[in-house]
N, C-alpha and C positions, 0 to 999 in steps of 0.2 A: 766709066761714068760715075758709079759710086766714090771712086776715092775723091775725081774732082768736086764731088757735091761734097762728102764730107771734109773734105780742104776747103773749099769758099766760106762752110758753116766755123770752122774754126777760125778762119782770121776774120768770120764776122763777130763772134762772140769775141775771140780774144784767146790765145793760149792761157793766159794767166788766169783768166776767170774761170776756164775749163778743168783748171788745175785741179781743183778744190773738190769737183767730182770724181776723182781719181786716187780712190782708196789702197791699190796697192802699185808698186812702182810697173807691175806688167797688165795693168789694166790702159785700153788703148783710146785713142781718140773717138772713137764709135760707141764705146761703153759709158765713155763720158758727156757725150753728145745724148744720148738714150735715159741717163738719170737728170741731165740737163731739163729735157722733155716733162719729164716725173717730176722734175723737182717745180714746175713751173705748175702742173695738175696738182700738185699736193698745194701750192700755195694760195692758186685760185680757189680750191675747195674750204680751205680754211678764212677766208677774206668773211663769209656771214656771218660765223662767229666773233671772230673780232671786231666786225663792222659793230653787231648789233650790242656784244659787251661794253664797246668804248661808248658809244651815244647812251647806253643803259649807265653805265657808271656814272659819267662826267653829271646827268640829267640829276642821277638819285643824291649825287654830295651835292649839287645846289641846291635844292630840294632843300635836304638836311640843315644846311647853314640858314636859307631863309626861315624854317619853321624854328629853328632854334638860338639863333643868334640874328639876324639881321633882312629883314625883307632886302631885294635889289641890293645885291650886298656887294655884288660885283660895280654895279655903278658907284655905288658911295664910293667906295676903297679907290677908286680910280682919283679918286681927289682927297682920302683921307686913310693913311694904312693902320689900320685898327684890325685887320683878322692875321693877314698875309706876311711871310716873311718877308727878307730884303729878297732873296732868290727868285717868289713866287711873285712878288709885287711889282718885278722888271718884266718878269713873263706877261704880266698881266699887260702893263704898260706900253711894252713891244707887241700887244694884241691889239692895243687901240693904235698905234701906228699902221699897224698893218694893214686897219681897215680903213683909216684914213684916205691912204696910199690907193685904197681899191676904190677912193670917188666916194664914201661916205660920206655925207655931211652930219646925218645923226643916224647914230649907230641904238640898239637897244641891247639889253642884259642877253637875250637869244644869240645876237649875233656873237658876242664876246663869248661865249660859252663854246658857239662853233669854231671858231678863232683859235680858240685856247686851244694848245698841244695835248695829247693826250700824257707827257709826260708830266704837265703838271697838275693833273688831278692826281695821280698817283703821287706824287708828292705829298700834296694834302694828303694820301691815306699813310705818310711816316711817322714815325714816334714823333718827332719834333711839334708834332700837329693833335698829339694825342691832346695834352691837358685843353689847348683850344677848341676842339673840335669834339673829337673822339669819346670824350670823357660827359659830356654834355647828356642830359637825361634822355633818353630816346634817337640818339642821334644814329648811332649804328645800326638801327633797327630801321631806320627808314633808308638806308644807304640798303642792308642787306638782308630787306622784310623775309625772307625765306630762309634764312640760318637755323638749321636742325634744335641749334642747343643755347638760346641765350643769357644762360646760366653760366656758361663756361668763361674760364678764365683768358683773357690774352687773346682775345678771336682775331682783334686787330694782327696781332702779332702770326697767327694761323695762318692769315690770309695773304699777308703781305709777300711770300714768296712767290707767290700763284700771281700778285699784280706786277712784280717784278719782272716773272716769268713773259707774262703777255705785254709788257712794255718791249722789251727783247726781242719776242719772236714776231712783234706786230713789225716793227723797226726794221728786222731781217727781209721781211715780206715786202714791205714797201721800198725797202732798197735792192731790190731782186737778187737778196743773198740765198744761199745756198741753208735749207731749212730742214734737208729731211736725214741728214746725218748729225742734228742736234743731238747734244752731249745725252740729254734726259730721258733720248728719247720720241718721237715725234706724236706717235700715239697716247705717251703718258699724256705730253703737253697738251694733246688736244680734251681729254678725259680730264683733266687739272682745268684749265679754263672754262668746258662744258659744267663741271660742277663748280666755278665762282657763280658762271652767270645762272645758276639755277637757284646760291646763292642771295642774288638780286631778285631774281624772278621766276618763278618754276612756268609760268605762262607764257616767258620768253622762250622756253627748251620748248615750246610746242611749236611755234612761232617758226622758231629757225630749223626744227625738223622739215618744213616742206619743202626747204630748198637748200640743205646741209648736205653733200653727199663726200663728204671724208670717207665716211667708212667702205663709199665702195670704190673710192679713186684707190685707197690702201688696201684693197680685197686685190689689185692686178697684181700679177706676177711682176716683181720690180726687176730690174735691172744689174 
């Protein structure tokens, strides 16, 4: 009875995709079906945090561009590129299709913000964005009111591994890849992301402790 249920679970998953959980060549279908499980509890567990980082980030670099360069800065650009690269200005472009597409007739700067990928705000936090953005009087301070030290040099530069990081492992999550045998780590990554968005907002870390339970999905005995 076991083997048939773990036979229907593999060809409903898929050999190939069970592959990946299968660290050495005498680890078996059952071992790999069991971190399958984990790997599914480690992903749900981490979905708050990234939920609540990406809506806190994308929120606070708007934010920053209207109080510093341009109110509704997103609507203008939609018809005039004055902030936005060629890369980011197609992204934008393909947002307002998008909503179109979903029966819009008139869309606002909210909607365009939800729309937006989360890989293109993180864009805006790359070098190529510094002198426009970055560099601007107050502008990193409002993007990451809670930074320890903003005296220091290159913070943009500090941080940007960390938003690299969680472009990555949010992407793995949402394509139900396989997360908890990442290269860095799965606990660094979660500790590396808990401190961006503390970061952003140390009110946010209270926030998503009520309903953050990483640390004891990763207290089970794994697999």
């Amino acid at each position: 009875m076991q083997n048939t249920l773990e036979n229907n679970l593999v060809n409903l998953f898929s050999s190939n995709r069970l592959s990946s959980y299968k660290y050495d060549i005498n680890d078996t279908d059952s071992i790999a079906l069991e971190r399958y499980l984990f790997n599914i509890e480690v992903s749900k567990s981490l979905y708050p945090l990234l939920s609540i980082l990406e809506i806190s980030l994308r929120n606070r670099i708007n934010q920053a561009i209207e109080n510093t360069i341009q109110k509704d800065w997103l609507m203008i650009e939609l018809n005039s590129q004055n902030i936005l690269q060629t890369g980011e200005f197609n992204k934008l472009q393909d947002a307002k299709q998008k909503l179109l597409k979903k029966g819009y007739k008139k869309f606002t700067k909210d909607d365009l913000i939800a729309e937006l990928s989360l890989g293109f705000w993180i864009y805006l936090c790359g070098r190529k964005y510094k002198n426009t953005l970055w560099h601007k009087a107050g502008f990193f301070k409002t993007v990451f009111a809670d930074y320890p030290n903003f005296s220091e040099f290159d913070k943009l530069g500090k941080i940007s591994p960390t938003l690299q990081l969680m472009l990555k492992l949010r992407n793995r999550i949402f394509h139900h890849e396989i997360v908890i045998n990442y290269p860095y780590g799965i606990i660094n990554c979660y500790n590396d992301l808990r401190k961006l968005l503390g970061y952003i907002s140390k009110d946010s870390l209270l926030y998503l402790d009520r309903i953050c339970d990483f640390n004891s999905v990763m207290a089970k005995k794994k697999p």
